[in-house]
C-alpha positions in Angstrom: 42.3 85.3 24.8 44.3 87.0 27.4 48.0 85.0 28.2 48.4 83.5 31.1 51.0 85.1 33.3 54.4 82.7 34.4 52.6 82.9 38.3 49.4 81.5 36.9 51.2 79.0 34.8 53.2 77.8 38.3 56.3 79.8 37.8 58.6 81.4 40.0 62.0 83.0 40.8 64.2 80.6 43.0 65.9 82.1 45.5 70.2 82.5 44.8 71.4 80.2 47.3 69.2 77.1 45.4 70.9 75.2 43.6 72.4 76.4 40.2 72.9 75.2 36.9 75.4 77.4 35.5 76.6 81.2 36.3 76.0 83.6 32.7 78.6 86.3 32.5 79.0 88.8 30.1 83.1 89.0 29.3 83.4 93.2 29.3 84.6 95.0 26.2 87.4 97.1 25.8 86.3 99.4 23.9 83.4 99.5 26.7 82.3 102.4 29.0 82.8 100.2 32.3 86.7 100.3 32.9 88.0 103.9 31.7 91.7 103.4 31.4 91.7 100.3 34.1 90.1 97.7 30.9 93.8 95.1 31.8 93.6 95.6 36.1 89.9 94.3 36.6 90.7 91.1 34.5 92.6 89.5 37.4 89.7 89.6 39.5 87.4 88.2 36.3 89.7 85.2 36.4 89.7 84.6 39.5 85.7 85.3 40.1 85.5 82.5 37.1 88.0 79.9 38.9 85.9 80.1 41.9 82.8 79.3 40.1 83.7 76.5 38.2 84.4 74.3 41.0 80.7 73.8 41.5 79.1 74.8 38.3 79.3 75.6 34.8 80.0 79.4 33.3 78.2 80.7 30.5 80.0 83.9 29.1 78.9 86.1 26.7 81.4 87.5 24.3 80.7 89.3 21.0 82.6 87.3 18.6 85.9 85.2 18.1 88.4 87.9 18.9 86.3 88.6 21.7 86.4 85.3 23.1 90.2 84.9 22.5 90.5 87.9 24.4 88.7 85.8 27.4 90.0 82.4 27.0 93.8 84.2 27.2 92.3 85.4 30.5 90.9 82.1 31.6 93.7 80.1 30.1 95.0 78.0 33.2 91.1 77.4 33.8 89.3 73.5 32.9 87.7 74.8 29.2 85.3 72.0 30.2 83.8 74.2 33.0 83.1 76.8 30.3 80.9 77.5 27.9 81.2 80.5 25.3 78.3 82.0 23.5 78.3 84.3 20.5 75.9 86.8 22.4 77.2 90.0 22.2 76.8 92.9 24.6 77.4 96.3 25.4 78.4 96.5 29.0 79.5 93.2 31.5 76.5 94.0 34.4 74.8 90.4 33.4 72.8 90.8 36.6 70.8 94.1 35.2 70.6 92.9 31.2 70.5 89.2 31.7 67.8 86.8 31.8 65.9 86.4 35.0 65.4 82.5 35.4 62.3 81.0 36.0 61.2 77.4 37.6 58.4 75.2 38.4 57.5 71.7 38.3 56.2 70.3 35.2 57.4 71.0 31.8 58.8 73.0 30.4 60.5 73.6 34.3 62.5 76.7 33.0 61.7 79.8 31.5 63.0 83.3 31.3 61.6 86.6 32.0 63.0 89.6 29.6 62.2 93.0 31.0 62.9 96.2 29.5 66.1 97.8 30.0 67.5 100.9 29.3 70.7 101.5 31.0 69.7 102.6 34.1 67.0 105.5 33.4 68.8 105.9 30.2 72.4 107.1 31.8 74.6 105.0 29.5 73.9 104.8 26.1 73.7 102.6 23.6 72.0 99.7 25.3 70.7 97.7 22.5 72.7 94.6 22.3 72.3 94.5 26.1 68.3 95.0 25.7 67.9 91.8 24.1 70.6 88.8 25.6 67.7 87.8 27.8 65.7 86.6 24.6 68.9 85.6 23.0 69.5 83.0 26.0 65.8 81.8 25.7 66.5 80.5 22.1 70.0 79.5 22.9 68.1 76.9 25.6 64.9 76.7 23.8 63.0 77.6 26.9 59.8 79.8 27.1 60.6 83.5 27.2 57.8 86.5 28.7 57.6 90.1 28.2 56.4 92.1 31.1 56.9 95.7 29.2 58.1 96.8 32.4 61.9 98.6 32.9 63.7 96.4 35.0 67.3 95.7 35.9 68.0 92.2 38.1 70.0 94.1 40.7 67.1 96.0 41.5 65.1 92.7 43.0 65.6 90.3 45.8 63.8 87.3 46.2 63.8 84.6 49.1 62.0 81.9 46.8 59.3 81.3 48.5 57.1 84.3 47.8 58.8 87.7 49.2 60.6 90.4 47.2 62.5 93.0 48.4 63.1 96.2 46.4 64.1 99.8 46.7 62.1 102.9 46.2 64.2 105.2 45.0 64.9 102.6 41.8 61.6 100.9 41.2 59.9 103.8 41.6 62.0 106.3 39.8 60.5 108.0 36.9 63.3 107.2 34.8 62.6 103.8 34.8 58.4 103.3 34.4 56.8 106.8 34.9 52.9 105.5 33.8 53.3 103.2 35.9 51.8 103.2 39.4 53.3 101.7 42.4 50.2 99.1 42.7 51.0 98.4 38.5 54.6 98.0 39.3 54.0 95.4 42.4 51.2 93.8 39.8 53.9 92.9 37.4 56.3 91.6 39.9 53.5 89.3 41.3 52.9 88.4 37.5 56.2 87.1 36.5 58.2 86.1 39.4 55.5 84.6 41.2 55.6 86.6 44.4 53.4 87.7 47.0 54.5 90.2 49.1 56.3 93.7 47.9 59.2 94.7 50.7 60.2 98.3 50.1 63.5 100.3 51.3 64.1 103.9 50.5 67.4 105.0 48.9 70.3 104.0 48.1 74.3 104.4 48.7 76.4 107.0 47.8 77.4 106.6 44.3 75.5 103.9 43.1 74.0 105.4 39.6 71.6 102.8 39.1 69.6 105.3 41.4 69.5 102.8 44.5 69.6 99.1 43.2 68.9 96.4 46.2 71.9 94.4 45.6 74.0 97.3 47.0 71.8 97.4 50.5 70.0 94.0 51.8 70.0 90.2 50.5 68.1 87.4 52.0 70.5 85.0 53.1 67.4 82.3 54.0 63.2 82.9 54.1 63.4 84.8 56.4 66.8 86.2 57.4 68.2 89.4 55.8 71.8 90.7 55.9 72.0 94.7 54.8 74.7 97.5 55.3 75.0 99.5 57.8 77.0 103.2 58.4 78.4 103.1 61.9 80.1 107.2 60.5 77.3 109.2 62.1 79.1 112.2 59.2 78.7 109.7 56.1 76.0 110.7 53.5 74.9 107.5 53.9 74.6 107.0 57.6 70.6 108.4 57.5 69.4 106.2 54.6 71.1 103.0 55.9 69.4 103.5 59.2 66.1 103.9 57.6 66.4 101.1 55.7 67.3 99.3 59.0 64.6 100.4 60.9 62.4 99.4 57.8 63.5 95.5 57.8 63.1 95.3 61.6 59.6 96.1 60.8 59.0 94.1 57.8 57.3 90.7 58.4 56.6 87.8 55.8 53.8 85.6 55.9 53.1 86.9 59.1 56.6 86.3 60.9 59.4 89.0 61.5 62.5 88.7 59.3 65.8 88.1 61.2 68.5 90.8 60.3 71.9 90.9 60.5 74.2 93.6 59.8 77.4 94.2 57.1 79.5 97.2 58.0 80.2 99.3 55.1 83.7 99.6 54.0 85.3 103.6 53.8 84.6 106.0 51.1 86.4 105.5 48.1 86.6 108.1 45.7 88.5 108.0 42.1 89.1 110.9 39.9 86.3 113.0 42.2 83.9 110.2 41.8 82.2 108.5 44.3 82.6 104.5 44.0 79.3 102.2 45.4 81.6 99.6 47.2 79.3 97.4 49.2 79.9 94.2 51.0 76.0 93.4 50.0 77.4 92.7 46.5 78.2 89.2 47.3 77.4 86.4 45.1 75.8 83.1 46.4 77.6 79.9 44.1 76.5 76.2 44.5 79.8 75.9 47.0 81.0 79.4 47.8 80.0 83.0 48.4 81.9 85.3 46.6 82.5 88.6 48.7 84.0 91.9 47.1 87.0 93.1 49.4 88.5 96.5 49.0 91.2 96.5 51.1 89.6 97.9 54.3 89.8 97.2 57.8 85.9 96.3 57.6 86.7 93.5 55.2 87.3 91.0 57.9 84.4 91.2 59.5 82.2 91.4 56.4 83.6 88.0 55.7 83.5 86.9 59.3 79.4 87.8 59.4 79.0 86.2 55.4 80.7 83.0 56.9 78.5 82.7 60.3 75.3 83.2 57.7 76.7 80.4 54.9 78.1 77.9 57.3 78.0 75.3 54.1 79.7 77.5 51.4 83.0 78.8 51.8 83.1 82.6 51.9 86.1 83.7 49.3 86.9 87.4 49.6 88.5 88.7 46.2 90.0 92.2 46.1 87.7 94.6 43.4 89.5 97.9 44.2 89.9 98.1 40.4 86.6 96.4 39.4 84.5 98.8 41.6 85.8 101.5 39.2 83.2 99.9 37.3 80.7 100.9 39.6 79.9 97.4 40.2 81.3 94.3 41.2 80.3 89.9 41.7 76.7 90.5 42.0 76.1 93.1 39.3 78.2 90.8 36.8 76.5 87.6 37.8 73.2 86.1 37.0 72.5 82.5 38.4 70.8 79.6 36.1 68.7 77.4 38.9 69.5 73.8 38.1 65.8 71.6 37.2 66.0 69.2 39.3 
């Protein structure tokens, strides 16, 4: 008999700004790929991403072993240890967002379950990925919740959900041969439907300059309510990514759910910031929605301000913190691509 999917058994993926449980991390390595020669500058912003959170909820972090989490609790050491909960899951790589478990809820028991896609590092760029392939399962027997296998390639960045039945995606990621090439768009939208319990697929085109996870969403638009999406936008008419911001603009003006158009706002995007000839993703759409605050990577820029000022008008109950991530962006990521919220059953 064929098993029932996590939609047909009343699951779905809340949206972020719902109330959470706890905030999983994974604490980076230093012997990891992320931080070439910058490992000791990113960990002020860690700490200070971690104090932030712990005023409204608990954080689960990752480490590998004991000296691992020695390393972290050095970090953290001014921090309530109450407010934070180690776990011998070891990783490859801190992007908890792409290799994390992607929470599940509904209303009878059990109310949570996780889904554990397939991951390979991003169409295979970075590897080895194998401890990070399987800390979504981990998680599932560390909570004994249920855990399902969709055999699909998917990284958490690469999905946005409002929680009530829209998803919004990228092309250029999803669709990407390097991620699910016998699969079919229709098979791919199938499987989100399936597991997330969603109805309706929205699709953008590419993504920013720089991002090498080929385009992910939580670089370009977020929902910030049902219906109200805030993305980035290239006022430089000369910036490479002036075209495919503008398209993806033009996209979410035309994009309706359930019937009614979505309400969009726009983040500027800050300047270009390149590091030994590379091209860094920074992007203000890389916030991270906490029970009480929004955490909002800064990089010192005159567009800063006003990304916070347009965050705060949107989350008029949470208090935007900007924290500076010129050093964490080396990493090609920053709050959102380390994050990955735990809904609270309620």
């Amino acid at each position: 008999m064929k098993e029932r999917t996590p939609a047909e058994l009343g699951y779905r993926m809340p949206a972020e700004w719902e109330q959470h449980e706890a905030t999983w991390i994974s604490w980076p390595r230093r012997e990891g790929i992320s931080f070439p020669g910058s490992f000791d500058r990113v960990l002020p912003a860690l700490r200070a991403m971690v104090a932030a959170l712990i005023k409204s909820e608990r954080v689960c972090i990752n480490v590998c072993n004991g000296a691992h989490e020695a390393e972290a609790m050095e970090v953290l050491r001014d921090l309530d240890p109450a407010r934070i909960t180690f776990h011998r899951i070891p990783t490859n790589e801190p992007w908890c967002r792409d290799h994390g478990p992607i929470f599940l809820t509904r209303n009878k028991q059990p109310r949570l379950a996780i889904v554990d896609w397939d991951y390979n590092a991003w169409g295979g760029k970075y590897p080895p990925c194998d401890l990070d392939e399987v800390v979504p399962t981990r998680v599932g027997e560390i909570l004994d919740v249920p855990v399902f296998y969709p055999r699909m390639i998917l990284e958490g960045g690469s999905i946005e959900v409002n929680g009530t039945g829209a998803l919004l995606t990228s092309e250029s990621c999803l669709l990407n041969e390097n991620r699910n090439p016998n699969l079919k768009r229709h098979q791919i939208e199938q499987r989100l439907r399936d597991f997330l319990g969603v109805r309706e697929i929205l699709w953008l085109g590419q993504g920013i300059e720089g991002d090498d996870t080929d385009g992910h969403i939580d670089d370009l638009a977020r929902f910030v309510r049902e219906r109200v999406v805030v993305t980035v936008v290239e006022e430089k008419r000369e910036s490479p990514n002036y075209q495919a911001l503008q398209e993806n603009l033009a996209r979410l003006r035309s994009m309706k759910i359930e019937g009614e158009p979505l309400e969009v706002f726009e983040l500027p995007m800050p300047r270009r910031i390149v590091r030994e000839d590379l091209v860094l993703p920074a992007s203000y759409a890389n916030f991270y929605i906490a029970n009480n605050c929004v955490l909002l990577p800064t990089f010192g820029d005159p567009m800063d301000k006003p990304a916070r000022v347009t965050l705060q008008r949107l989350f008029p109950d949470r208090k935007v913190i900007g924290i500076d991530c010129r050093e964490l962006i080396w990493g090609l990521g920053t709050f959102h691509c380390l994050t990955q919220q735990q809904p609270a059953v309620i």
